[in-house]
SEFIZA-3560 file (N, C-alpha, C; in Angstrom, 3 decimals):
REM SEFIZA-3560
<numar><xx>143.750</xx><yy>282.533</yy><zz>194.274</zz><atom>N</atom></numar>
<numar><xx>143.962</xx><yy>281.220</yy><zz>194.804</zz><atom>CA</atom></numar>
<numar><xx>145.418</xx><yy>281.106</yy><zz>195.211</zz><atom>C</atom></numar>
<numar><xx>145.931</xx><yy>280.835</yy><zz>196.215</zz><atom>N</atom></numar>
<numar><xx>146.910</xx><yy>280.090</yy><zz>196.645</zz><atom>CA</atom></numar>
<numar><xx>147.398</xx><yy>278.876</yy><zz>196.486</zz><atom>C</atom></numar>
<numar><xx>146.760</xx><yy>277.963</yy><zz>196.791</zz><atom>N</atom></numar>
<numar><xx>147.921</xx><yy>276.653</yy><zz>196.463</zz><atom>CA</atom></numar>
<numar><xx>146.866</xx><yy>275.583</yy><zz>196.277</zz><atom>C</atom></numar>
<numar><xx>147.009</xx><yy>274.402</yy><zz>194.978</zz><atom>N</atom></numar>
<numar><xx>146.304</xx><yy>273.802</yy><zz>194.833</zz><atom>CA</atom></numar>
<numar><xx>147.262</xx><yy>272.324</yy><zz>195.210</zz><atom>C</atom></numar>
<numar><xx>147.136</xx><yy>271.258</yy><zz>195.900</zz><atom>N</atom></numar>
<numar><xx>147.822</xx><yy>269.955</yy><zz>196.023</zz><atom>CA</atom></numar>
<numar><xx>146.875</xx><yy>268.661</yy><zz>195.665</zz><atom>C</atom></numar>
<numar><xx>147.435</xx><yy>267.778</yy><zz>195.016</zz><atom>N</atom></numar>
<numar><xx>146.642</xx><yy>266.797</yy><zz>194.723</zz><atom>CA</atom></numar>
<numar><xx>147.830</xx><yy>265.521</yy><zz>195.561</zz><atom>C</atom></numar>
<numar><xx>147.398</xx><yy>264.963</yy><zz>196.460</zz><atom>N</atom></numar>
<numar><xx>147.470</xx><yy>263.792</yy><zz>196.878</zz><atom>CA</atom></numar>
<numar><xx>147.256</xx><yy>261.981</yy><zz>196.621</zz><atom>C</atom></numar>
<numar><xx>147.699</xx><yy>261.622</yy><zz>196.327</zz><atom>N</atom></numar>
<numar><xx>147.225</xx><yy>260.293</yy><zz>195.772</zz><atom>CA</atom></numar>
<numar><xx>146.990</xx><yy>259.204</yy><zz>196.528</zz><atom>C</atom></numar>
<numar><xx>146.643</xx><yy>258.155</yy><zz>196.182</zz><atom>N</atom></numar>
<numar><xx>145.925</xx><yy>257.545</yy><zz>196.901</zz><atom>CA</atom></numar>
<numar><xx>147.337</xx><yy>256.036</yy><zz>197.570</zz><atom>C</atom></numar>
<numar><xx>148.745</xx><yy>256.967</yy><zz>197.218</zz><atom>N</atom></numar>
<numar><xx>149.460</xx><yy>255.637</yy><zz>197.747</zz><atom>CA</atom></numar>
<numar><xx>149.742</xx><yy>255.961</yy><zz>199.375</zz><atom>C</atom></numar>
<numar><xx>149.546</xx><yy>257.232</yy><zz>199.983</zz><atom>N</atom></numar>
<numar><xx>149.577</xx><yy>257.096</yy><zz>201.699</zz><atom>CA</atom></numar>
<numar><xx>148.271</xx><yy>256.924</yy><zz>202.031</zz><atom>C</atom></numar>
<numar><xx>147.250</xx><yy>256.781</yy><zz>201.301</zz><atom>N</atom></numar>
<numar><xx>145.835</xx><yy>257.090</yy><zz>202.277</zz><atom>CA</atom></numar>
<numar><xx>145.085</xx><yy>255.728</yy><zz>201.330</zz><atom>C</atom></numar>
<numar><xx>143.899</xx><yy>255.573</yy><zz>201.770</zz><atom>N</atom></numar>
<numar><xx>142.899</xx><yy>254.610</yy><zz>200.780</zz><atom>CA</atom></numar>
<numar><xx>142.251</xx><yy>255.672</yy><zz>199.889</zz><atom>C</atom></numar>
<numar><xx>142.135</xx><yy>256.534</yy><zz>199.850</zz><atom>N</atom></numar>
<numar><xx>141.592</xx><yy>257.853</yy><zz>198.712</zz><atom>CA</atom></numar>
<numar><xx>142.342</xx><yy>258.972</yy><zz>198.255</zz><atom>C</atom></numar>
<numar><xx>142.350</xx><yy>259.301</yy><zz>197.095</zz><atom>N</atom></numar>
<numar><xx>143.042</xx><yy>260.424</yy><zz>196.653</zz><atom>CA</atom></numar>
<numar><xx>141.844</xx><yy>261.902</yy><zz>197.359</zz><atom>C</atom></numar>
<numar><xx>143.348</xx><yy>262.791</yy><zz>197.257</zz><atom>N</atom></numar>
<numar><xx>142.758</xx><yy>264.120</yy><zz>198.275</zz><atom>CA</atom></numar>
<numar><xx>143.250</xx><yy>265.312</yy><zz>197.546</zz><atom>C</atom></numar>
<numar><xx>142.368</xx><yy>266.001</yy><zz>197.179</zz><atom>N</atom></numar>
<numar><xx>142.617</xx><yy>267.261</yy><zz>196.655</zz><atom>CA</atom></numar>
<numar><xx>142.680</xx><yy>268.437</yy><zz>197.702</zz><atom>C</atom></numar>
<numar><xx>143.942</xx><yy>269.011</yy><zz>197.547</zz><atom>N</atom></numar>
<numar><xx>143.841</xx><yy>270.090</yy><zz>199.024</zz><atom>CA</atom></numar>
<numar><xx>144.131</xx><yy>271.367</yy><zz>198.326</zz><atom>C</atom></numar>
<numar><xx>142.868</xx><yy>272.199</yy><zz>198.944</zz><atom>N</atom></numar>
<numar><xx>142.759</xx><yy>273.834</yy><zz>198.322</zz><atom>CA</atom></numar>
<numar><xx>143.410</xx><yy>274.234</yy><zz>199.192</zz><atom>C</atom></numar>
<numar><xx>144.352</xx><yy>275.782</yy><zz>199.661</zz><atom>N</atom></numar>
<numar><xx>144.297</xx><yy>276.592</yy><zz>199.858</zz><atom>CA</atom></numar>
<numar><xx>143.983</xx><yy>277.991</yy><zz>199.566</zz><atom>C</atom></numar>
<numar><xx>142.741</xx><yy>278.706</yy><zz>199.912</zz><atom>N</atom></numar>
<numar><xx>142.495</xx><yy>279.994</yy><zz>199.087</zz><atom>CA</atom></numar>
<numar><xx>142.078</xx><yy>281.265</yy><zz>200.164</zz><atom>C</atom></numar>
<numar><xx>141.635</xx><yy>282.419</yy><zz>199.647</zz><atom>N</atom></numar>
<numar><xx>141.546</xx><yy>283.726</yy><zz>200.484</zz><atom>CA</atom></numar>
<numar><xx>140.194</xx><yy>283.035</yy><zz>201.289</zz><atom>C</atom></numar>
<numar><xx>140.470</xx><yy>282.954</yy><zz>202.648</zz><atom>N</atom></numar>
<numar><xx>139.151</xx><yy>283.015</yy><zz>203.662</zz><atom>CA</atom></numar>
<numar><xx>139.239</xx><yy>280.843</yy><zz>204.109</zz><atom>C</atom></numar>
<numar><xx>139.792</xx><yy>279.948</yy><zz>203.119</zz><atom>N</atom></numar>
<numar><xx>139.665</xx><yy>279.127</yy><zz>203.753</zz><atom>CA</atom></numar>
<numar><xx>140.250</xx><yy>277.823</yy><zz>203.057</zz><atom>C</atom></numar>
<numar><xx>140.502</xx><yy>276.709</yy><zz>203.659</zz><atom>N</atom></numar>
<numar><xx>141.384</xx><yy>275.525</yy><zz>203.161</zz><atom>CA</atom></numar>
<numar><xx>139.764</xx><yy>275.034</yy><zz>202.638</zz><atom>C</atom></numar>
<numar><xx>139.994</xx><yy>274.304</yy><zz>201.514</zz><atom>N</atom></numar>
<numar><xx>139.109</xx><yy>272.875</yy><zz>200.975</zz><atom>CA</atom></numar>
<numar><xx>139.554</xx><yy>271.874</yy><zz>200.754</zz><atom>C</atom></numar>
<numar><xx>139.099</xx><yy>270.814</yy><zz>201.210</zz><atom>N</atom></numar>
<numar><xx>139.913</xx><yy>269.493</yy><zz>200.854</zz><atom>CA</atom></numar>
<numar><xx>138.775</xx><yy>268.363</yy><zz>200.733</zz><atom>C</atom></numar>
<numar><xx>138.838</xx><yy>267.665</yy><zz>199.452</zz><atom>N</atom></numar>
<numar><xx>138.065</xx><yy>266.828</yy><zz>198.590</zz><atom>CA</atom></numar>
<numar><xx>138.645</xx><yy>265.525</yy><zz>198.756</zz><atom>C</atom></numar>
<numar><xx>137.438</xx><yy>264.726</yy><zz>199.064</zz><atom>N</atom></numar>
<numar><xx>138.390</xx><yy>263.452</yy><zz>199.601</zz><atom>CA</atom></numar>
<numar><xx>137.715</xx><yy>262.548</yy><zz>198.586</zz><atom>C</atom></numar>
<numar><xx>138.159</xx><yy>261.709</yy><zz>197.395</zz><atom>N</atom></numar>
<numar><xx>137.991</xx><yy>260.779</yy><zz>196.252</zz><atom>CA</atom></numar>
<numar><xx>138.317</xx><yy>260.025</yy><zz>196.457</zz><atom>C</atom></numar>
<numar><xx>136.983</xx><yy>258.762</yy><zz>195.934</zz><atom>N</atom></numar>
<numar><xx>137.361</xx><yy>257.533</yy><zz>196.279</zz><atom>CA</atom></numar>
<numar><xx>137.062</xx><yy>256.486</yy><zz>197.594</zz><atom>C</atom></numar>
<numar><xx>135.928</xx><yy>257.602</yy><zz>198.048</zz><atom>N</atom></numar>
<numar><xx>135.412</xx><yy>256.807</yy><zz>198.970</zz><atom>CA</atom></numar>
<numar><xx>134.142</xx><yy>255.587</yy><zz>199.388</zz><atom>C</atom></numar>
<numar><xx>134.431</xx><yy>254.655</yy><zz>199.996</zz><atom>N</atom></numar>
<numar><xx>133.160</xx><yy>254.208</yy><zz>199.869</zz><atom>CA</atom></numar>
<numar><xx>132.497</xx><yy>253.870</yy><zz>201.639</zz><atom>C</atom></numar>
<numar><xx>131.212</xx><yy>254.124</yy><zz>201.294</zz><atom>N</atom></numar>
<numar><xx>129.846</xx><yy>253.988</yy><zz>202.201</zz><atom>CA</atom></numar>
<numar><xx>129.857</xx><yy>252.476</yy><zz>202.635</zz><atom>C</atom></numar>
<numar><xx>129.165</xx><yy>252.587</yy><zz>204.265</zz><atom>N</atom></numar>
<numar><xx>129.354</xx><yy>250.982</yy><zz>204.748</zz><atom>CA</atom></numar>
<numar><xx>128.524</xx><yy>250.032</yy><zz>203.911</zz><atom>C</atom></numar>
<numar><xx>127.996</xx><yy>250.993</yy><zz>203.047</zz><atom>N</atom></numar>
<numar><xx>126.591</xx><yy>250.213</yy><zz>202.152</zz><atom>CA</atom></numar>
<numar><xx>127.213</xx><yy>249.626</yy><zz>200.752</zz><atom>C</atom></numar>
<numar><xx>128.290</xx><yy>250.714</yy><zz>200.217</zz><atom>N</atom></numar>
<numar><xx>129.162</xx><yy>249.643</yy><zz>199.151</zz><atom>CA</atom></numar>
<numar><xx>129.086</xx><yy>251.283</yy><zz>198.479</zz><atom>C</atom></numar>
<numar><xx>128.021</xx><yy>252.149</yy><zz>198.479</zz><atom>N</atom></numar>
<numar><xx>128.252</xx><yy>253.037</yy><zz>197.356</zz><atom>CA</atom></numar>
<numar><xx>129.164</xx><yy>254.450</yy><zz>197.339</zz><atom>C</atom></numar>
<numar><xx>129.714</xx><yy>254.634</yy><zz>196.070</zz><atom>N</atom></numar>
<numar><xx>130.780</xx><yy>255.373</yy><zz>195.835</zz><atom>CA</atom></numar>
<numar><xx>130.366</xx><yy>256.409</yy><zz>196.879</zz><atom>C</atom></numar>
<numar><xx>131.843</xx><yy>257.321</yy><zz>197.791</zz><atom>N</atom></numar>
<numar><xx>131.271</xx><yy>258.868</yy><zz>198.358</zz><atom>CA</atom></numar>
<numar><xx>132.634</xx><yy>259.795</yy><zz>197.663</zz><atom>C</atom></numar>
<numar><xx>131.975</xx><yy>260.802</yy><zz>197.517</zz><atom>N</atom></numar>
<numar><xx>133.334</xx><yy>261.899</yy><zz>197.546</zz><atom>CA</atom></numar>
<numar><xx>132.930</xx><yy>263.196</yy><zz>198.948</zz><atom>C</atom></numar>
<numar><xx>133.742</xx><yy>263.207</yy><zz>199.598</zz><atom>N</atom></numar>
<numar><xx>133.805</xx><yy>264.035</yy><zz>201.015</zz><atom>CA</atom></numar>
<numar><xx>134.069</xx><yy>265.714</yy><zz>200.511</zz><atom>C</atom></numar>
<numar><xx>133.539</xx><yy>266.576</yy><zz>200.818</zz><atom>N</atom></numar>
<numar><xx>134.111</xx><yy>267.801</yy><zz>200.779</zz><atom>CA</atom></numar>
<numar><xx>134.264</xx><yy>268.732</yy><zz>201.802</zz><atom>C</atom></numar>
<numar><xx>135.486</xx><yy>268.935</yy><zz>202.471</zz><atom>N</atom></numar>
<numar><xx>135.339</xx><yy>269.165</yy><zz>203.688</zz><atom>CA</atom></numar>
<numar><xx>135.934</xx><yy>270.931</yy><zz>203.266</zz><atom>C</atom></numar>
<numar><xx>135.466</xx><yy>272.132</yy><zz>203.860</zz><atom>N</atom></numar>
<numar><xx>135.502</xx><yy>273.306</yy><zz>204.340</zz><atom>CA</atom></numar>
<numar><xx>135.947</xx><yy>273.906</yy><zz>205.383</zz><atom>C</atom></numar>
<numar><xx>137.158</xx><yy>274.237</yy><zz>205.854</zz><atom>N</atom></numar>
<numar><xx>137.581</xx><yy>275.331</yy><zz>206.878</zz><atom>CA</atom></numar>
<numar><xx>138.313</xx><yy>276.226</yy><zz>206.725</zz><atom>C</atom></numar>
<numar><xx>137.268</xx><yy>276.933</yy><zz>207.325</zz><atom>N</atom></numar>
<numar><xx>137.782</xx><yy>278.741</yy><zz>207.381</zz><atom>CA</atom></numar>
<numar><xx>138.976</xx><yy>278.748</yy><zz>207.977</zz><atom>C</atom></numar>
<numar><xx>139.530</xx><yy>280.155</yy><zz>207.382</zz><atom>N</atom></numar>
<numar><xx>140.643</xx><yy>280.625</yy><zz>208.466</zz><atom>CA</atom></numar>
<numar><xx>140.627</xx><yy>281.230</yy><zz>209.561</zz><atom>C</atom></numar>
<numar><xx>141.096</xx><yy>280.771</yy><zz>210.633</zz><atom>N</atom></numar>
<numar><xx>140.875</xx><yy>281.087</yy><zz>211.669</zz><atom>CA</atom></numar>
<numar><xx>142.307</xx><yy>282.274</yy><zz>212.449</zz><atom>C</atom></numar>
<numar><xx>142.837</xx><yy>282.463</yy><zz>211.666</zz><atom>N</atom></numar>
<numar><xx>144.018</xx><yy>283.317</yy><zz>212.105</zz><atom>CA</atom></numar>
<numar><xx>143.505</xx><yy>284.728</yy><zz>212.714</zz><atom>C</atom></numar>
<numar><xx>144.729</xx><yy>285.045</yy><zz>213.335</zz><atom>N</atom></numar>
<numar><xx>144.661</xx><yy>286.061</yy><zz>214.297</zz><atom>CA</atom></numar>
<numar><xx>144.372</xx><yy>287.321</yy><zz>213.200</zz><atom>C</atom></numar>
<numar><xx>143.590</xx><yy>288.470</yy><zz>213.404</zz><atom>N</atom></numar>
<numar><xx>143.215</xx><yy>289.236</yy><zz>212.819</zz><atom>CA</atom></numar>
<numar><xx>142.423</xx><yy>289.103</yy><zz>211.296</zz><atom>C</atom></numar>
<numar><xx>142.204</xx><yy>287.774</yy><zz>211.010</zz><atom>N</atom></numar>
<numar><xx>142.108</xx><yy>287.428</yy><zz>209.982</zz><atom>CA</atom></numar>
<numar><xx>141.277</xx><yy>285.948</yy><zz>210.096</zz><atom>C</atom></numar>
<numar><xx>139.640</xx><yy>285.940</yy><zz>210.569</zz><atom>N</atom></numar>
<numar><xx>138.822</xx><yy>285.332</yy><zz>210.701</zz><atom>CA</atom></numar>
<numar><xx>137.520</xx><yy>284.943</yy><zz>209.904</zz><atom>C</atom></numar>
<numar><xx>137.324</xx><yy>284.143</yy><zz>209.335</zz><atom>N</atom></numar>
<numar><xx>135.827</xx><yy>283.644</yy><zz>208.381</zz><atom>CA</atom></numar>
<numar><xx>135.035</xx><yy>283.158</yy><zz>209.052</zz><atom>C</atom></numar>
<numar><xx>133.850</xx><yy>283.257</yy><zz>208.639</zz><atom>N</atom></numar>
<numar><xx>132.957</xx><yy>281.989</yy><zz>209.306</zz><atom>CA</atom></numar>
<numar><xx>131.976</xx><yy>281.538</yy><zz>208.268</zz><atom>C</atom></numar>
<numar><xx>131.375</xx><yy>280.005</yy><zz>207.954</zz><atom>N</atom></numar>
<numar><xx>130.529</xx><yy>280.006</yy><zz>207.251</zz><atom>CA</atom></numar>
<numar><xx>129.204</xx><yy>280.131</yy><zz>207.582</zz><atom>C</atom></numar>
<numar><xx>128.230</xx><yy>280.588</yy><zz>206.520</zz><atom>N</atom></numar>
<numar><xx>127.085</xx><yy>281.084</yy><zz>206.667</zz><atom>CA</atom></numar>
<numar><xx>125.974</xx><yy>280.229</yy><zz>206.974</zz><atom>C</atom></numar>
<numar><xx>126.155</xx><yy>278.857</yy><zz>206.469</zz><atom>N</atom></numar>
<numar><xx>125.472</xx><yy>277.696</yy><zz>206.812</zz><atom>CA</atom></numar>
<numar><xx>125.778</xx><yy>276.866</yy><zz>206.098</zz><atom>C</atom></numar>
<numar><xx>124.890</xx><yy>275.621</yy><zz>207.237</zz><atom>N</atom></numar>
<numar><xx>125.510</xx><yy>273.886</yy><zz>206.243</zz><atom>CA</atom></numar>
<numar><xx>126.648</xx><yy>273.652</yy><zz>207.093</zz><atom>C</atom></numar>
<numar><xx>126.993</xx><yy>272.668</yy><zz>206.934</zz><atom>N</atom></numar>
<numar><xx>127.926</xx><yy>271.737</yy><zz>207.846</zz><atom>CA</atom></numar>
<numar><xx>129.083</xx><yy>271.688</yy><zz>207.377</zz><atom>C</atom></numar>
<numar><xx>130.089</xx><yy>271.512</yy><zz>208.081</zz><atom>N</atom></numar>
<numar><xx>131.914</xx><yy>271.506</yy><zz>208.114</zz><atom>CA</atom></numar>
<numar><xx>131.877</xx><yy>270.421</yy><zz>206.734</zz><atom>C</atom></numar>
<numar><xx>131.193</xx><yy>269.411</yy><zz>206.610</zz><atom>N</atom></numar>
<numar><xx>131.345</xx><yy>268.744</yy><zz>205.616</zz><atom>CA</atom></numar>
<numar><xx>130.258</xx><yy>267.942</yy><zz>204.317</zz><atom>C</atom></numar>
<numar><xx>130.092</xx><yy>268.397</yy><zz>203.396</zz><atom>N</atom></numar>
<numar><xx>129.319</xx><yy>268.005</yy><zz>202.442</zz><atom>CA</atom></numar>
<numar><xx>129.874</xx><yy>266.495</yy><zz>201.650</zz><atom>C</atom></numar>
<numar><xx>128.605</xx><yy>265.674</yy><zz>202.143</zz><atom>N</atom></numar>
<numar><xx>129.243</xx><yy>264.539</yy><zz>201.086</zz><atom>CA</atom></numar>
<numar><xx>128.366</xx><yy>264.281</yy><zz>199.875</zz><atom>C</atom></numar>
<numar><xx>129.043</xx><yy>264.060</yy><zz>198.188</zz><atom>N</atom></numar>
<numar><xx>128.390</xx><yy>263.595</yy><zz>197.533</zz><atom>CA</atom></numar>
<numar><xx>128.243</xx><yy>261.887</yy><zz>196.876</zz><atom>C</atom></numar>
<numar><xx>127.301</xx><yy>261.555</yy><zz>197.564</zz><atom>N</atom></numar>
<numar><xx>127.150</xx><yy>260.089</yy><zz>197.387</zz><atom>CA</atom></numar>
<numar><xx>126.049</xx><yy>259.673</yy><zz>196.377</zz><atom>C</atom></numar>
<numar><xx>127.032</xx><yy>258.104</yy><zz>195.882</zz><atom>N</atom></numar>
<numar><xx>126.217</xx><yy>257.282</yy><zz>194.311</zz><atom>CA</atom></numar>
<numar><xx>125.051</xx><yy>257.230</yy><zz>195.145</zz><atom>C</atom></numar>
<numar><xx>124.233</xx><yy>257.677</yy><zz>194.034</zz><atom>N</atom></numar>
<numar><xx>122.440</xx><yy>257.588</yy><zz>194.013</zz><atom>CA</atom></numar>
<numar><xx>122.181</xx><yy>255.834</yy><zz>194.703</zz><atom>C</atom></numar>
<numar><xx>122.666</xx><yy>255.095</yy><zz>193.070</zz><atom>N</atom></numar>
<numar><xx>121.771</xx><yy>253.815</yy><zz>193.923</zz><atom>CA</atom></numar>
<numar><xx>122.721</xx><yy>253.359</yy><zz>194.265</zz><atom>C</atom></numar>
<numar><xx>122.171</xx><yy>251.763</yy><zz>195.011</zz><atom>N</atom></numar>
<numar><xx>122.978</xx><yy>250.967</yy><zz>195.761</zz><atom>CA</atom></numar>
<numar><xx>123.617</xx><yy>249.771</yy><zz>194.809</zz><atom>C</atom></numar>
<numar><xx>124.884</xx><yy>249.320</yy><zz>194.477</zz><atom>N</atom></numar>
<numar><xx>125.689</xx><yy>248.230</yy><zz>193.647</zz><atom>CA</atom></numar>
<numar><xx>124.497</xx><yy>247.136</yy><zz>194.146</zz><atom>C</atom></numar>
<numar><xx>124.519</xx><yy>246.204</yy><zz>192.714</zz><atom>N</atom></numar>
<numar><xx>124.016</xx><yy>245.331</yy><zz>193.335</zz><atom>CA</atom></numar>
<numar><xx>124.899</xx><yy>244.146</yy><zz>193.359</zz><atom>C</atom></numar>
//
């Protein structure tokens, strides 16, 4: 692993966890919420794309979100 950063939530409305590691950046976005009211956490994935030094993922989308089951009432 290369570099782990945790971001807080006083420049942005969510705290952000930012990976750097071999083959690709991750960055976890906490603290989010859905136009519906319920909690999300974002997990976003990109490869490295550098010169001689290219990933790609195998499937599934640039970004996985995990969102609260039910809805606040």
């Amino acid at each position: 692993m290369k570099t782990i950063v945790f971001h807080d939530s006083k420049r942005n409305k969510h705290d952000t966890l930012h990976i750097e590691t071999d083959g690709c950046i991750v960055n976890i976005l906490i603290g989010l919420t859905k136009d519906d009211g319920r909690k999300c956490t974002v997990i976003e994935v990109l490869p490295d794309q550098y010169k001689g030094e290219e990933w790609d993922r195998e499937e599934g989308s640039l970004f996985t979100r995990i969102v609260e089951r039910n809805v606040p009432s």
